[in-house]
N, C-alpha and C positions, 0 to 999 in steps of 0.2 A: 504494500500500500504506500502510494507516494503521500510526502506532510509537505505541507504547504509552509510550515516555518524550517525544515531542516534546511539547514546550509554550512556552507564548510569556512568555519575561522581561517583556516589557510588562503584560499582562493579567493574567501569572500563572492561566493556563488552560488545562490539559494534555489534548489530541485525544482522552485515552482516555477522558476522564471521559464522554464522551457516545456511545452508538451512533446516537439520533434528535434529529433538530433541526424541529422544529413550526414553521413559521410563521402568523400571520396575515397575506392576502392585499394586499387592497385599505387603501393606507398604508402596508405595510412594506414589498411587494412591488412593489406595480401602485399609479403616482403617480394617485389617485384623487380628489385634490384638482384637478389639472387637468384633469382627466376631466369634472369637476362643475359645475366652471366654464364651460368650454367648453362642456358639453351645455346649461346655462342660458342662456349668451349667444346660442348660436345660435337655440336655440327664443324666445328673447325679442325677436330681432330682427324673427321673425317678423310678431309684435306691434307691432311699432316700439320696442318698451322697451330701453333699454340697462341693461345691469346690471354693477357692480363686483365682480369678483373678491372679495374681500374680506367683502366684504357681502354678500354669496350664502353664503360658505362659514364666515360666523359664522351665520348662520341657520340653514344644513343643521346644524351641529353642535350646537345646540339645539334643535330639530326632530324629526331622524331618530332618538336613545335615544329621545324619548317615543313616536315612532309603534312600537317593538321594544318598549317596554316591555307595551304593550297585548294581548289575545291575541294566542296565533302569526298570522301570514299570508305568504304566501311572499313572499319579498325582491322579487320585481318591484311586488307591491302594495304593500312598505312604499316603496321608491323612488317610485312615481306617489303615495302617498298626501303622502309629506315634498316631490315637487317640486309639489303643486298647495299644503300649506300654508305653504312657503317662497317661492311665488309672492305668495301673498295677501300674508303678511306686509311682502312687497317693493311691495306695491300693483299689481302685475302681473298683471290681470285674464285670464286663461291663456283662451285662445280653441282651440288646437290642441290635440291626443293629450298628455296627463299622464306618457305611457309614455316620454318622448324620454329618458330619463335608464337605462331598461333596454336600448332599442335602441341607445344612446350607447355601453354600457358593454364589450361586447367589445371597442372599438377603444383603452380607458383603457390606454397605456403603462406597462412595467416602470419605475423610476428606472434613471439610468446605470449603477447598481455592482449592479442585484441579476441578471441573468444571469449574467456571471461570477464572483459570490461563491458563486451556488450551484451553480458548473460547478465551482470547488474544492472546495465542500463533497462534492460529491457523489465526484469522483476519490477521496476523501482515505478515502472507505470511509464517510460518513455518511448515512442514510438519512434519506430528507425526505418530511417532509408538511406540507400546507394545513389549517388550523382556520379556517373562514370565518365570517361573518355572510352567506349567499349561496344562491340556489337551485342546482342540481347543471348545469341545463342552462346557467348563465348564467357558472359557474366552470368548464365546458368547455370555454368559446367563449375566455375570459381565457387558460386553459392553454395554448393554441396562441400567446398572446406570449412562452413562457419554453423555455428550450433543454434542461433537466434535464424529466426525469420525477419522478412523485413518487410514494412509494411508501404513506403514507395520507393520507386525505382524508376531512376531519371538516366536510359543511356544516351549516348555518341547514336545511336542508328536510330532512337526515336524523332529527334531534335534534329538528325541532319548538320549538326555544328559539334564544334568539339571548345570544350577547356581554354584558354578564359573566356573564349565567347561568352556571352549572357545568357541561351537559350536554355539552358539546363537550369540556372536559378531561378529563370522568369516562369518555365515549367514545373520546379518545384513549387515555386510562391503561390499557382494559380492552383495546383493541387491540393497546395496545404492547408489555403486559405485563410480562415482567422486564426490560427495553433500559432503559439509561440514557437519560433524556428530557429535552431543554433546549426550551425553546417560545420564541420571539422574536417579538416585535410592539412595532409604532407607538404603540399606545393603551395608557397605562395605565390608563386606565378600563376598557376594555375586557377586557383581557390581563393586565398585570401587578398589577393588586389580585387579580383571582379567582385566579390563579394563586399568589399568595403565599398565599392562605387556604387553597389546596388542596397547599399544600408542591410546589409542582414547581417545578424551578428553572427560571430564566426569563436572559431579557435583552431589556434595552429598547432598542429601536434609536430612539433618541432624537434623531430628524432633525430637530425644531424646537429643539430645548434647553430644551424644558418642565420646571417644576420637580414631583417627584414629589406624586402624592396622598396624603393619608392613608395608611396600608395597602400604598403601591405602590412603596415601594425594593426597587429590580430586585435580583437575586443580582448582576448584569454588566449595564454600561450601554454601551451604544455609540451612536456618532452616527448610523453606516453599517452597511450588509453588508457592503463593504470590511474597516474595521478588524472585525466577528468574524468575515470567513473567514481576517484574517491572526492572530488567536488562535485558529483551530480548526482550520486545513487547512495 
């Protein structure tokens, strides 16, 4: 049963202020960086090429905005399009399937703390939804790693746009309608700029300790899911 005065002297963020809590998926939710790496390395050994972690996944993040920024295409196309030009980039002349990074990605793990922060969130009477960058079939396959349901889901294939675009937030807001609405994601590129332009309140679950963009001081920052389920639930 959610109380309408609980709230956490730490954070100073009381349960009631929110009925919906939004995530973004893959990075806040689903560790999608080892996902990436992983699905590169394997398909590269294929090759014989060995490839660092690290350097793969400063590539992919320079990369994959500009293949999203181009017309829409559904997220499996923008994955094979960013792993064949993150191969070139790497001088990894890609001989096998482009797609290994869509067929990789139902098996990309939750992090440690996000099942049960959103097994609390969820007991504590807060309703949760996905705002993805992601096609619907390939965030269904993902769902079956998490123990809560969720009650909306906002992807990349409904909306036709992707991250930071507006369409997924102006789609949540029309959905969610009067509920108090908190949105939580990894990216503040992604998430917390457009979200601060569109007044939703937000938190940064700030699992590298990146310093804010322009535009992008979260309302509430956190490192984990952990510490906002223990200020929300």
């Amino acid at each position: 049963m959610r109380s309408s005065t609980g709230c956490s002297a730490t954070w100073r963020l009381c349960i009631a202020d929110f009925d919906v809590i939004t995530f973004d998926c893959y990075g806040t939710l689903i560790d999608w960086e080892t996902g990436i790496s992983e699905a590169f390395a394997a398909a590269a050994r294929k090759d014989g090429v060995r490839l660092e972690r690290a350097t793969v996944l400063r590539a992919y993040a320079t990369v994959e905005p500009r293949v999203e920024q181009q017309s829409y295409l559904p997220y499996r196309h923008v994955l094979s399009r960013t792993a064949l030009d993150v191969a070139q980039s790497l001088g990894w002349p890609v001989s096998g399937d482009t797609d290994f990074l869509s067929a990789s990605l139902p098996t990309w793990k939750p992090f440690p703390d996000t099942n049960r922060a959103l097994e609390r969130l969820a007991a504590a009477g807060i309703r949760l939804g996905i705002l993805s960058n992601i096609d619907d079939d390939l965030l269904a396959a993902t769902r079956k790693q998490f123990t809560v349901d969720f009650d909306l889901i906002v992807t990349a294939q409904q909306v036709r746009s992707y991250k930071p675009g507006a369409a997924h937030f102006l789609t949540a807001r029309e959905r969610i309608g009067e509920a108090r609405w908190l949105h939580a994601a990894q990216s503040n590129y992604h998430d917390i700029v457009p979200t601060n332009q569109l007044r939703i309140p937000n938190a940064w679950i700030n699992r590298r300790g990146e310093k804010a963009l322009a535009g992008g001081k979260p309302t509430y920052e956190f490192t984990n899911l952990t510490q906002l389920a223990d200020a929300m639930a």
